[in-house]
BALOBA-1460 file (C-alpha; in Angstrom, 3 decimals):
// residues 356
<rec num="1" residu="x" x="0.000" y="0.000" z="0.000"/>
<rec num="2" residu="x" x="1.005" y="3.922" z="-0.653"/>
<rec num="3" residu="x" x="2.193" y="5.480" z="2.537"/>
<rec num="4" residu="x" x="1.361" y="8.598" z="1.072"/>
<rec num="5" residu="x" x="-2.497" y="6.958" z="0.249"/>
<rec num="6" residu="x" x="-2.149" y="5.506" z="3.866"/>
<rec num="7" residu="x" x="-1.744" y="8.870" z="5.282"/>
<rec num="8" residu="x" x="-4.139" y="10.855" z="2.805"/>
<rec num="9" residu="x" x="-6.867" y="7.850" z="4.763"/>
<rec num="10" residu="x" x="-5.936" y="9.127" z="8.251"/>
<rec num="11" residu="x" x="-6.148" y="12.944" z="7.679"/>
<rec num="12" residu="x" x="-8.919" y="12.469" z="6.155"/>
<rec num="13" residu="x" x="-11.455" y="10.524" z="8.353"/>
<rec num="14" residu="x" x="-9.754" y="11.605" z="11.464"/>
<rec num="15" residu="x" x="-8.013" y="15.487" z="11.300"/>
<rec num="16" residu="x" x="-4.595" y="13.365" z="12.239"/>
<rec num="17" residu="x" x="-1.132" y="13.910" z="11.097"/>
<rec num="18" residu="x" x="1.200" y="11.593" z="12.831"/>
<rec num="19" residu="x" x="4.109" y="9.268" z="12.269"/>
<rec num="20" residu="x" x="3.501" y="7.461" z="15.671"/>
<rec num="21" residu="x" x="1.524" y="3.601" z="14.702"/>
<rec num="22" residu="x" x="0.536" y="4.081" z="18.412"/>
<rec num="23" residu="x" x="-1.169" y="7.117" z="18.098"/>
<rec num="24" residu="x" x="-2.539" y="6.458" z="14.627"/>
<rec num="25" residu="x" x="-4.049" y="3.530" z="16.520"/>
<rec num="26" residu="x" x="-5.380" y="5.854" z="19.031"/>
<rec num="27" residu="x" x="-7.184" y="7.899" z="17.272"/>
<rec num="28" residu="x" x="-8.945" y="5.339" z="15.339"/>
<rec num="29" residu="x" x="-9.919" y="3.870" z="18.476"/>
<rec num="30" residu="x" x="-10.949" y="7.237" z="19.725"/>
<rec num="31" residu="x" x="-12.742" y="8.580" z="16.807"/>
<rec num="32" residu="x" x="-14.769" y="5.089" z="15.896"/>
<rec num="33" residu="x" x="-14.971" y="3.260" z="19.153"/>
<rec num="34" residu="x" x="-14.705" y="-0.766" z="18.386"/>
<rec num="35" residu="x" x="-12.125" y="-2.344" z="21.229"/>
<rec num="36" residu="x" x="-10.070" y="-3.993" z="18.839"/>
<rec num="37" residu="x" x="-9.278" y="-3.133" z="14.940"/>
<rec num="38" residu="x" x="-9.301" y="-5.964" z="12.971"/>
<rec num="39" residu="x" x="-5.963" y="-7.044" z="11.403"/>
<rec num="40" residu="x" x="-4.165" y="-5.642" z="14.182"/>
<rec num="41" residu="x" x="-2.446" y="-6.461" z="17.556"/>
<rec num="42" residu="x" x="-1.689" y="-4.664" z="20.394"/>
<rec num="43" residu="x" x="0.557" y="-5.443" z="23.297"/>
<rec num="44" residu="x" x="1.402" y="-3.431" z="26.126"/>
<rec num="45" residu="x" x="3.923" y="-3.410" z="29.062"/>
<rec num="46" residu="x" x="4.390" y="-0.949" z="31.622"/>
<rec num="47" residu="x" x="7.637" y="-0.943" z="34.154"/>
<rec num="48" residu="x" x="7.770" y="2.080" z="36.589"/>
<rec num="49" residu="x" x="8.379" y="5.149" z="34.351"/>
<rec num="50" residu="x" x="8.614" y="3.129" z="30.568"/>
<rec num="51" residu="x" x="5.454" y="1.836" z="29.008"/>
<rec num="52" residu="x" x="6.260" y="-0.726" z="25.882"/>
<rec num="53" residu="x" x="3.915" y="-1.186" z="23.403"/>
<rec num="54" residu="x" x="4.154" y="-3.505" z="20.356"/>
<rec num="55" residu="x" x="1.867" y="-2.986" z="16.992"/>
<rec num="56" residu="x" x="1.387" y="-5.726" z="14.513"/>
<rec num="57" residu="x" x="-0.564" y="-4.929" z="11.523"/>
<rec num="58" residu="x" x="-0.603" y="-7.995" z="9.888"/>
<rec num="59" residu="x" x="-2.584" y="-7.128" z="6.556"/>
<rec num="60" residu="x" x="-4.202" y="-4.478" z="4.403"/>
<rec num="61" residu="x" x="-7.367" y="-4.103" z="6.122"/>
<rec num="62" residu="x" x="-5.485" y="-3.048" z="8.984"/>
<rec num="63" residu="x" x="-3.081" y="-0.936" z="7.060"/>
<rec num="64" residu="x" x="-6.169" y="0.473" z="5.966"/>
<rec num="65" residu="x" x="-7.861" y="1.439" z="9.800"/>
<rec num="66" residu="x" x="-4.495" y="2.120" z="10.584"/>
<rec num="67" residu="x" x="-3.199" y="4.369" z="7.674"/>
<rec num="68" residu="x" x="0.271" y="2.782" z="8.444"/>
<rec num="69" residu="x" x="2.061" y="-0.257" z="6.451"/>
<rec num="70" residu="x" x="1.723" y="-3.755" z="7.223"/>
<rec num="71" residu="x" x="4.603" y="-4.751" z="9.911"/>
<rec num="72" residu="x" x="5.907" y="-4.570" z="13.120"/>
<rec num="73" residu="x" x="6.130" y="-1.222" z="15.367"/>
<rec num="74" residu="x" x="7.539" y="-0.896" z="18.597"/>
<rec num="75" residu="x" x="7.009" y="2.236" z="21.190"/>
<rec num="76" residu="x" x="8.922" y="2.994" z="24.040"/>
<rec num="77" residu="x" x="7.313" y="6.188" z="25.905"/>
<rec num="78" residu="x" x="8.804" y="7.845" z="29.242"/>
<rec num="79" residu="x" x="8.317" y="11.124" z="30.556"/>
<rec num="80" residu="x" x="11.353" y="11.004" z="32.185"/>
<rec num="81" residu="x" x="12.983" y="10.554" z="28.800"/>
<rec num="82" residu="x" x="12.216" y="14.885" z="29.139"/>
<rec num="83" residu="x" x="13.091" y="15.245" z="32.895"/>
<rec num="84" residu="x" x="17.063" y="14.402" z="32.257"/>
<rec num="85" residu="x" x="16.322" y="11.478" z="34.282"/>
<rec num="86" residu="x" x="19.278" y="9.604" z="34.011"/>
<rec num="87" residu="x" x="18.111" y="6.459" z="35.795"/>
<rec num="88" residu="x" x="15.338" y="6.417" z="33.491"/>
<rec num="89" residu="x" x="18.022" y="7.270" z="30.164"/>
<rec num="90" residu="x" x="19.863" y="4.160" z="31.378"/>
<rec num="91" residu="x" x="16.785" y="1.754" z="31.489"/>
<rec num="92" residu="x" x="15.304" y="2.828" z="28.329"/>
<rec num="93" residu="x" x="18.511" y="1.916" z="26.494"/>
<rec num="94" residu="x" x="18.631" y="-0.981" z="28.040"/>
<rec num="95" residu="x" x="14.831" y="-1.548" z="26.484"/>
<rec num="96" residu="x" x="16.091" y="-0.260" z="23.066"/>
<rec num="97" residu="x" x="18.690" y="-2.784" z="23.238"/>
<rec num="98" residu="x" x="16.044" y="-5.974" z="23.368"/>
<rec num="99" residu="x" x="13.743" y="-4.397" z="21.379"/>
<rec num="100" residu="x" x="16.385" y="-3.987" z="18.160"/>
<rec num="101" residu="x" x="17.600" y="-7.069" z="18.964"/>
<rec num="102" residu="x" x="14.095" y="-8.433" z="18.570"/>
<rec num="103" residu="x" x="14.430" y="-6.926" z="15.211"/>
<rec num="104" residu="x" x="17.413" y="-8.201" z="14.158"/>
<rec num="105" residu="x" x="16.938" y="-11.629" z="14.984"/>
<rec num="106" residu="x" x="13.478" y="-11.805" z="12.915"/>
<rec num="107" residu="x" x="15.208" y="-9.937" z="10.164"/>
<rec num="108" residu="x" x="17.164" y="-13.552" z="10.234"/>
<rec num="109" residu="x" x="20.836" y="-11.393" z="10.582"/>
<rec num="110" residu="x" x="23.473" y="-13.539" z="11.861"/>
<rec num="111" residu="x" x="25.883" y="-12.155" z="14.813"/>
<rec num="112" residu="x" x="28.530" y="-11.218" z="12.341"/>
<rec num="113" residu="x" x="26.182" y="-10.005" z="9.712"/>
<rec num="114" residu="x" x="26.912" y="-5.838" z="9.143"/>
<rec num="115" residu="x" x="24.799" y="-3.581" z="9.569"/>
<rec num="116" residu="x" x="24.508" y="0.149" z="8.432"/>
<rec num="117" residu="x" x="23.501" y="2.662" z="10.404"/>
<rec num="118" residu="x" x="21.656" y="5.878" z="8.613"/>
<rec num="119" residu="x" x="21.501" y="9.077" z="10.346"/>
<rec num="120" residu="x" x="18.913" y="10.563" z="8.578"/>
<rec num="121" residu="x" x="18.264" y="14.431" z="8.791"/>
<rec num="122" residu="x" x="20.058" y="18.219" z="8.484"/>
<rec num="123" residu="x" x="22.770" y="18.803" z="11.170"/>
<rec num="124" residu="x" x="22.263" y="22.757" z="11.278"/>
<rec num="125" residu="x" x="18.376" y="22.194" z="12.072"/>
<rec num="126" residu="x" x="18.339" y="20.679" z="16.059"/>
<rec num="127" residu="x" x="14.880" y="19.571" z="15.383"/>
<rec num="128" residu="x" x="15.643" y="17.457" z="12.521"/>
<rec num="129" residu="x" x="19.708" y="16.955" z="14.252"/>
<rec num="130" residu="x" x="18.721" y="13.311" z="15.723"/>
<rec num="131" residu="x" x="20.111" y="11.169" z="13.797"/>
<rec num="132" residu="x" x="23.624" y="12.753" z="12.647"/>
<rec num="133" residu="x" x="23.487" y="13.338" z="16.712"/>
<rec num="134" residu="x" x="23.313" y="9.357" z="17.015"/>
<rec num="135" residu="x" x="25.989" y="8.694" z="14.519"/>
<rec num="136" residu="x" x="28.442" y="10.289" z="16.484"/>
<rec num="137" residu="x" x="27.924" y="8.178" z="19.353"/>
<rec num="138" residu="x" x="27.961" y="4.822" z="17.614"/>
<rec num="139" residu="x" x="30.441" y="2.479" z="17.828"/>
<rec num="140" residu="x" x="31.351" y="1.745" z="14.055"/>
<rec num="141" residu="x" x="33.553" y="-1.291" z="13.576"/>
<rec num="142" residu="x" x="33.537" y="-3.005" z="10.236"/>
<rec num="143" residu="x" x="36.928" y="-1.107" z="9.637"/>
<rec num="144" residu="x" x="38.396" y="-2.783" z="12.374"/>
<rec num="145" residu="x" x="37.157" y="-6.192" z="12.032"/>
<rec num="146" residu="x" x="38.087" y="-6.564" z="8.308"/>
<rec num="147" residu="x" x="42.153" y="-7.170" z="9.818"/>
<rec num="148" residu="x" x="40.658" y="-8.630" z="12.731"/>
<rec num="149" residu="x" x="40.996" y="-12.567" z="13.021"/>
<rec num="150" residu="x" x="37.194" y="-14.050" z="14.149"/>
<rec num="151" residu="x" x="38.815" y="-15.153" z="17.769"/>
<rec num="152" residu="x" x="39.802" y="-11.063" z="18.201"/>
<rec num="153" residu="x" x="36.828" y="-9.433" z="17.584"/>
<rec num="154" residu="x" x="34.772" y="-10.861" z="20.971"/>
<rec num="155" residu="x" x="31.578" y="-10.259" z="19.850"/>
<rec num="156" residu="x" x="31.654" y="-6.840" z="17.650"/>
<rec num="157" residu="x" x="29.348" y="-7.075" z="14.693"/>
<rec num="158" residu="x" x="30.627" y="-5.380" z="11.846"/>
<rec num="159" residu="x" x="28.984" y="-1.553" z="11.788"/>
<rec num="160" residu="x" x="29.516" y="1.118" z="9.637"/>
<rec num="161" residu="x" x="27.375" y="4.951" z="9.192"/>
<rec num="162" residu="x" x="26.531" y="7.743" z="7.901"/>
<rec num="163" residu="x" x="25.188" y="10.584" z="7.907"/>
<rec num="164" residu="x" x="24.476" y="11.390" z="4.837"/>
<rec num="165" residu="x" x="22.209" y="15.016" z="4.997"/>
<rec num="166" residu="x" x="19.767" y="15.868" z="3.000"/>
<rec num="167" residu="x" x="18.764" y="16.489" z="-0.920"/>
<rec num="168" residu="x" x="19.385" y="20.569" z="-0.196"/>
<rec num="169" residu="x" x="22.901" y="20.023" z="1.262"/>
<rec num="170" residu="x" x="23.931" y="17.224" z="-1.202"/>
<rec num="171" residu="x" x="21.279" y="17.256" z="-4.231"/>
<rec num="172" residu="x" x="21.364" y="13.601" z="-3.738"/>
<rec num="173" residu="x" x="18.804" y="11.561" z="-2.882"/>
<rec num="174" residu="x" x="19.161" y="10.366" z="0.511"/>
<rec num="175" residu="x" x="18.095" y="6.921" z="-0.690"/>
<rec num="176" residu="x" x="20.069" y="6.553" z="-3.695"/>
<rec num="177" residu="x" x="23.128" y="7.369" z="-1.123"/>
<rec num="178" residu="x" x="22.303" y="4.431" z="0.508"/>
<rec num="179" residu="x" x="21.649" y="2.483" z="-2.372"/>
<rec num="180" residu="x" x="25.101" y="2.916" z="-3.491"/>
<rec num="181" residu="x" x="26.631" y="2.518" z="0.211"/>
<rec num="182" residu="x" x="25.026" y="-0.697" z="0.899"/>
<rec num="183" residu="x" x="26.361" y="-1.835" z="-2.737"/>
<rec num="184" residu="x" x="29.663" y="-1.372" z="-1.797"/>
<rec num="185" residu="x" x="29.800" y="-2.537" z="1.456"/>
<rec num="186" residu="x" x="27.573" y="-5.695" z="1.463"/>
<rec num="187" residu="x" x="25.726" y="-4.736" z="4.665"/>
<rec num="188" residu="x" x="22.837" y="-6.979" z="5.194"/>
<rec num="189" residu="x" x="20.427" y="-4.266" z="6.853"/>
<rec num="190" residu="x" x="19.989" y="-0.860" z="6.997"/>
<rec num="191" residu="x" x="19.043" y="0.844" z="10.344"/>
<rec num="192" residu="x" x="17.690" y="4.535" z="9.861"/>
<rec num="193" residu="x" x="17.280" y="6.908" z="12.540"/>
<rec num="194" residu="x" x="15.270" y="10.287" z="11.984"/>
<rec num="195" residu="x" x="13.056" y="12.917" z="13.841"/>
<rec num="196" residu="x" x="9.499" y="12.218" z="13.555"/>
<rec num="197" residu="x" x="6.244" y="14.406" z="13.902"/>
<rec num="198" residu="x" x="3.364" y="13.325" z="16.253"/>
<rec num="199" residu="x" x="0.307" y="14.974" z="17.034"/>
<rec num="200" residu="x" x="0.551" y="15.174" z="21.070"/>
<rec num="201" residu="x" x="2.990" y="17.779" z="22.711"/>
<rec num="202" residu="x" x="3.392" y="15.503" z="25.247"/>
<rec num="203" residu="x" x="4.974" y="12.777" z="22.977"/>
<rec num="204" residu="x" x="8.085" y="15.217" z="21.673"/>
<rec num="205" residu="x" x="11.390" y="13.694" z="22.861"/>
<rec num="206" residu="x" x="9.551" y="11.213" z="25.371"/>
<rec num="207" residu="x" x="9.011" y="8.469" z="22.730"/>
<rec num="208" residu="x" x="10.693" y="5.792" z="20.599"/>
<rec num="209" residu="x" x="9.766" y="4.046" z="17.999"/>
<rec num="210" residu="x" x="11.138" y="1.287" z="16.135"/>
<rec num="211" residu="x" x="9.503" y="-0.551" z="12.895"/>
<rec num="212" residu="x" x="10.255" y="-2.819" z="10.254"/>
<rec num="213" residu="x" x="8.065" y="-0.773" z="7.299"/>
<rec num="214" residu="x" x="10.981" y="1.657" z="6.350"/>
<rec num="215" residu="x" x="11.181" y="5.021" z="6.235"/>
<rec num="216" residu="x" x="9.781" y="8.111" z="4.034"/>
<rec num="217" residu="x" x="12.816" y="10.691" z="5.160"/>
<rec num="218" residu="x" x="10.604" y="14.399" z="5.066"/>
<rec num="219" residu="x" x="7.501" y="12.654" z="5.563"/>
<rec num="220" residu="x" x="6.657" y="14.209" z="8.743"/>
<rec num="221" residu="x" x="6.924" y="17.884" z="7.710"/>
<rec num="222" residu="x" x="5.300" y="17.366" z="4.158"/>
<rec num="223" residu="x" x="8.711" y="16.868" z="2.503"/>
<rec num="224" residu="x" x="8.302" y="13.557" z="1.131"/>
<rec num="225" residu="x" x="11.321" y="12.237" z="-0.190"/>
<rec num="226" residu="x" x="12.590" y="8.147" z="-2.070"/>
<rec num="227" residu="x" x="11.576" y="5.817" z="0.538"/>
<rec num="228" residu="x" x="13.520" y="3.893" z="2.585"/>
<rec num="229" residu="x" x="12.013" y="0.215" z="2.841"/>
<rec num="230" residu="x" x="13.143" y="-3.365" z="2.381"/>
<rec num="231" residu="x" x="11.708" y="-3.242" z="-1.148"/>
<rec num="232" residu="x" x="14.007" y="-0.306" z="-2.370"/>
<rec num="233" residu="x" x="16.634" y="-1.287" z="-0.907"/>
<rec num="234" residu="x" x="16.887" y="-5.055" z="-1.592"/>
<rec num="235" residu="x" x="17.853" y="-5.501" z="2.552"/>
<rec num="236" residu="x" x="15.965" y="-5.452" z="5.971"/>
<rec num="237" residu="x" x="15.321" y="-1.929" z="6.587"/>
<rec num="238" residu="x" x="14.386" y="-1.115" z="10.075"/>
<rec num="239" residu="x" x="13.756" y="2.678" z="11.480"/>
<rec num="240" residu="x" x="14.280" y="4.487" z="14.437"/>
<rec num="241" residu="x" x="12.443" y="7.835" z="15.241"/>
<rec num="242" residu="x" x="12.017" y="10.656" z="18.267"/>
<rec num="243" residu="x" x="8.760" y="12.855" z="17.250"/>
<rec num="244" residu="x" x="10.137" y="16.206" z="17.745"/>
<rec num="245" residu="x" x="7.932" y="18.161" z="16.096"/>
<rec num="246" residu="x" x="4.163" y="18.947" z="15.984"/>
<rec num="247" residu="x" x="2.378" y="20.034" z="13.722"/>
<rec num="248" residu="x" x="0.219" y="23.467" z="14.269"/>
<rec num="249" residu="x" x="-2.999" y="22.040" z="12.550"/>
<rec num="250" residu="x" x="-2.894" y="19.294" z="15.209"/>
<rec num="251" residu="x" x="-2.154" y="21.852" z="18.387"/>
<rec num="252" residu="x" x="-5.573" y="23.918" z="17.158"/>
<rec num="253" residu="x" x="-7.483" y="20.924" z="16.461"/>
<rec num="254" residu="x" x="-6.883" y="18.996" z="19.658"/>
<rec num="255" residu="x" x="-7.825" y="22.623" z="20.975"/>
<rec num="256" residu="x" x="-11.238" y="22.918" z="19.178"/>
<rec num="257" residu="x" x="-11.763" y="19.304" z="20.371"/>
<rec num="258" residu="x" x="-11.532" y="20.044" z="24.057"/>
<rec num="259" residu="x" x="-13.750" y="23.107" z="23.217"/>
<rec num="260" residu="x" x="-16.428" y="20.395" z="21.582"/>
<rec num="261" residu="x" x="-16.311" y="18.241" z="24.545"/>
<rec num="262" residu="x" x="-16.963" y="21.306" z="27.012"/>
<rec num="263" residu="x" x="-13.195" y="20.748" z="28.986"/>
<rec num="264" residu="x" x="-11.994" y="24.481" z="28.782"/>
<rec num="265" residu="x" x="-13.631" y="27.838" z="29.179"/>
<rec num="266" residu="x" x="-16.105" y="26.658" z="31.984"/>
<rec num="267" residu="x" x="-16.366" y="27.220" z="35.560"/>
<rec num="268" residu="x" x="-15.355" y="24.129" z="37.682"/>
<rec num="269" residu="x" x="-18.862" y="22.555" z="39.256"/>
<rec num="270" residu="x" x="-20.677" y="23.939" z="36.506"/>
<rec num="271" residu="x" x="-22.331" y="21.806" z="33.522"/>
<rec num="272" residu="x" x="-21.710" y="22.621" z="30.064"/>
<rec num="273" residu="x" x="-24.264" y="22.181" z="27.755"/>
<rec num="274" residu="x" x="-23.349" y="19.611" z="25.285"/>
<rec num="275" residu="x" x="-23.250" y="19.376" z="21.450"/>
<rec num="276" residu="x" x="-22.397" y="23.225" z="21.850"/>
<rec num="277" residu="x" x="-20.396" y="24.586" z="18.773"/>
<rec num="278" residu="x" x="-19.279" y="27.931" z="17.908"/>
<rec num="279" residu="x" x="-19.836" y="29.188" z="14.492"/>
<rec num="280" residu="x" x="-16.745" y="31.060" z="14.479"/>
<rec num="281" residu="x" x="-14.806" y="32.039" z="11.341"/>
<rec num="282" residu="x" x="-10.998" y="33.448" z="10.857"/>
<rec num="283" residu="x" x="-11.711" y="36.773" z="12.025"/>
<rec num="284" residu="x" x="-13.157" y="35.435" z="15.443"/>
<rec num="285" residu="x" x="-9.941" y="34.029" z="15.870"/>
<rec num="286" residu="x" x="-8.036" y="37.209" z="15.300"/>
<rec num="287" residu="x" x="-9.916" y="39.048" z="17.064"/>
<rec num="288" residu="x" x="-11.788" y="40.785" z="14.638"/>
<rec num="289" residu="x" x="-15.261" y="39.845" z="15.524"/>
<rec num="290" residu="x" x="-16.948" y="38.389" z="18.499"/>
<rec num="291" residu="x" x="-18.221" y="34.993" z="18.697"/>
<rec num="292" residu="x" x="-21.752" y="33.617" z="18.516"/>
<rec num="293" residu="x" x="-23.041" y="30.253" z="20.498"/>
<rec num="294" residu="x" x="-25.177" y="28.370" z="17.998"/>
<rec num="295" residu="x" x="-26.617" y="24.804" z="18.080"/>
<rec num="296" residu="x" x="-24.537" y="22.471" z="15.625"/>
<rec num="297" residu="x" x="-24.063" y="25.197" z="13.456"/>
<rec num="298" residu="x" x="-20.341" y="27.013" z="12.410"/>
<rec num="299" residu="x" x="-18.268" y="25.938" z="9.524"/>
<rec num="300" residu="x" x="-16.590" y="22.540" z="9.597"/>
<rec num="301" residu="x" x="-13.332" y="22.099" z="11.736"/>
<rec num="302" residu="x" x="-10.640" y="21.015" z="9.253"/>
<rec num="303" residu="x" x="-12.217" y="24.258" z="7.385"/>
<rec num="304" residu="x" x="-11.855" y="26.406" z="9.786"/>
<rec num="305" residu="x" x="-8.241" y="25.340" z="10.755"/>
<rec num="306" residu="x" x="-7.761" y="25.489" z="6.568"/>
<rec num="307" residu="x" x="-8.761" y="29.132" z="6.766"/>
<rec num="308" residu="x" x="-6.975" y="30.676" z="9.693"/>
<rec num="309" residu="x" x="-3.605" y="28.821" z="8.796"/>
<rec num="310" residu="x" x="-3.546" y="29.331" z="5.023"/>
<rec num="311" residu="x" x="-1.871" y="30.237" z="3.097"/>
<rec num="312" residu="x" x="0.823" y="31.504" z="5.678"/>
<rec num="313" residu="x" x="0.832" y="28.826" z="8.773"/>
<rec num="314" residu="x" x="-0.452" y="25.507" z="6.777"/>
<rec num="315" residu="x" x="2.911" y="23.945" z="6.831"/>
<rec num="316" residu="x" x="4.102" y="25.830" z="10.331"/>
<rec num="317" residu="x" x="5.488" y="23.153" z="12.378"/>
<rec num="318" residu="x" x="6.245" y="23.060" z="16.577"/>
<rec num="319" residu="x" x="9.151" y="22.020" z="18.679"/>
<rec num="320" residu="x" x="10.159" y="22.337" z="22.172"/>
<rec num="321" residu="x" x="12.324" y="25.583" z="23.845"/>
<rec num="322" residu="x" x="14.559" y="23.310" z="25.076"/>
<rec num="323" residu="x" x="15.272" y="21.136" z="22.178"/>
<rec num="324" residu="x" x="18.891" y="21.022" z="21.975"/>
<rec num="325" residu="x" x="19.060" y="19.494" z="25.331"/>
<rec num="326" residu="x" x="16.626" y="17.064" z="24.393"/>
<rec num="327" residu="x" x="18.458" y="15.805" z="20.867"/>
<rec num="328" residu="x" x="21.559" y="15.541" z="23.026"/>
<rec num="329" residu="x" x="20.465" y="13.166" z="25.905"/>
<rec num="330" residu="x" x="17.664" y="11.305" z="22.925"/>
<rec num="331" residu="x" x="20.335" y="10.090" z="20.606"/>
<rec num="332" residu="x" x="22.892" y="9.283" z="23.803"/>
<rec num="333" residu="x" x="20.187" y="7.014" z="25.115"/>
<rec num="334" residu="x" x="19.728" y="5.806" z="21.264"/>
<rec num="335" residu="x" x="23.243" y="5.258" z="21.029"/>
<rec num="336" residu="x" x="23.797" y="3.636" z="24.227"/>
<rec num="337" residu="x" x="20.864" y="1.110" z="23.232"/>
<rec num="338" residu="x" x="22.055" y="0.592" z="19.791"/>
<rec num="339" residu="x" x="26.001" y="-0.218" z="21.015"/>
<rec num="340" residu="x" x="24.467" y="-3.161" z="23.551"/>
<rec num="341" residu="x" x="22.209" y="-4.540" z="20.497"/>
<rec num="342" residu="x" x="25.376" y="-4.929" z="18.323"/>
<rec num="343" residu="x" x="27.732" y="-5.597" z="20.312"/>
<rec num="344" residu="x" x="27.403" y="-8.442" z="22.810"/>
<rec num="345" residu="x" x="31.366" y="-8.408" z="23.582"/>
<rec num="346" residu="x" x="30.569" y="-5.094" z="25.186"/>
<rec num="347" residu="x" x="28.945" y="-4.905" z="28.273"/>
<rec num="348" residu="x" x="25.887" y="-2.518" z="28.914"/>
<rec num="349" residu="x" x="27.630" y="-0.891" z="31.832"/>
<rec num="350" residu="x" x="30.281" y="0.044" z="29.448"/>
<rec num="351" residu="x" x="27.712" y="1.141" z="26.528"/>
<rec num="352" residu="x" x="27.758" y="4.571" z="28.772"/>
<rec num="353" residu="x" x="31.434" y="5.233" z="29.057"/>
<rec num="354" residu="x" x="31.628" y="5.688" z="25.257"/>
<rec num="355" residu="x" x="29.088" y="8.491" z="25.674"/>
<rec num="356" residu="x" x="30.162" y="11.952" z="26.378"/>
């Protein structure tokens, strides 16, 4: 199925722009009700501070509910992930680790298979900085073990990166780069790892999510590039992502739904009539004009939103005051999980001393 079809189905019937299965998920089972979506399966498991949960969509009728591709998609969420918890850092990475490994092993990659690691995204942008961050604290080894007898090279699996920017640094195509690197170097996956957009404030730099479908580097800011997947590539592709951006259609429209469902502008012990809408247009919201309480009456919400952001703010996107904090301590804890998963010669109490 066309991810670009996939996520044309999910804006459409639902207002939602995400890159997050879990939160696609979420909002279908928000927005339609049934307990379960069929072709899918959900498993959850909470520690204190981490909650892991593991998507399968296993066909196209659940691509289709879902508006994401057929496969495997693992979330790691934390809140601590934003409170510079290092306790928390620590035991996430450790999570990462098992959960990549998970990957690996059903991606059929033996221990000394290599792997390339992608650090997709533009280095002078710190919301888009993740993966280039990551790169710099992996441990890359294929150099090494290629004059390396086997009995020397306890446990390192052949890695090698890149970052390799993006089609206005290079005017390259980030996937034809990869294309060619993976040609030359026989590496029998590709790992990506790239900033994401989700469509909960909440989520930026406090989640993780790892999946089998590939990648569509731009995707998340409406600058869809050549995809990334197993198919284009002719290897396992599996991708890493940190949503660190929001999009301003989504911080309005979760607004205007707390405004349907009567949580904001009341007094606290008093009801709120519901089914209440405001006919409001643009010039309510700027102040222009006052509004006026109708019964199920006003313009649509995705037009409204369509008329106070264009043709100015449609594409304005939303990230964090403190975001270069955040990309720093996201991709060490990436880093950190990545080095255990590849490396079983190295122990995970000395993933961290590689870290600065």
């Amino acid at each position: 199925m066309n991810k670009k079809f996939e996520e044309d189905i999910l804006f459409s019937k639902f207002n939602v722009r995400t890159d997050l299965a879990l939160e696609s998920h979420q909002a279908v089972i928000e927005k339609e009700g049934p307990p379960e979506l069929p072709g899918v399966r959900v498993q959850t498991e909470e520690e204190e501070g981490i909650i892991v949960t593991r998507i399968v969509v296993e066909n196209d009728l659940g691509a289709q509910m879902m508006g994401k591709a057929p496969g495997n998609y693992s979330t790691l969420e934390a809140e601590g992930l934003r409170q510079h918890n290092r306790d928390i850092h620590e035991r996430l990475a450790a999570l990462l680790a098992k959960e990549v490994e998970w990957f690996l092993e059903k991606a059929d990659l033996g221990p000394e298979d290599g792997v390339l690691v992608v650090g997709l995204g533009n280095w002078n942008a710190t919301p888009d900085a993740l993966g280039p961050r990551v790169i710099e604290n992996l441990m890359v080894t294929r150099h090494l073990l290629e004059m390396s007898p086997p009995e020397l090279r306890n446990g390192l699996r052949p890695i090698s990166a890149i970052s390799p920017g993006v089609l206005g640094l290079t005017g390259i195509e980030t996937g034809e780069i990869i294309m060619g690197v993976v040609e030359r170097t026989g590496a029998k996956a590709v790992i990506c790892i790239d900033a994401l957009a989700s469509r909960s404030v909440e989520r930026l730099c406090s989640t993780i999510q790892i999946a089998d479908t590939g990648i569509n580097p731009g995707a998340g800011v409406g600058n869809r590039r050549l995809a990334i997947t197993e198919e284009s590539m002719g290897i396992p592709v599996i991708a890493i992502g940190v949503p660190t951006v929001v999009h301003a259609v989504t911080i309005i429209s979760d607004a205007m739904d707390l405004i349907e469902k009567g949580e904001v502008g009341g007094v606290e012990g008093e009801d709120i009539p519901e089914k209440v809408a405001f006919a409001i247009d643009p010039e309510v919201l700027m102040g222009k004009k006052e509004p006026v309480q109708q019964m199920n009456s006003g313009p649509s919400k995705q037009q409204l939103i369509s008329e106070v952001l264009e043709p100015y703010m449609g594409t304005m996107i939303v990230t964090p005051k403190e975001i270069d904090q955040l990309i720093d301590e996201v991709s060490d804890v990436i880093a950190g999980g990545l080095n255990t998963s590849f490396h079983e010669g190295v122990s995970y109490d000395e993933v961290f001393k590689y870290l600065s």
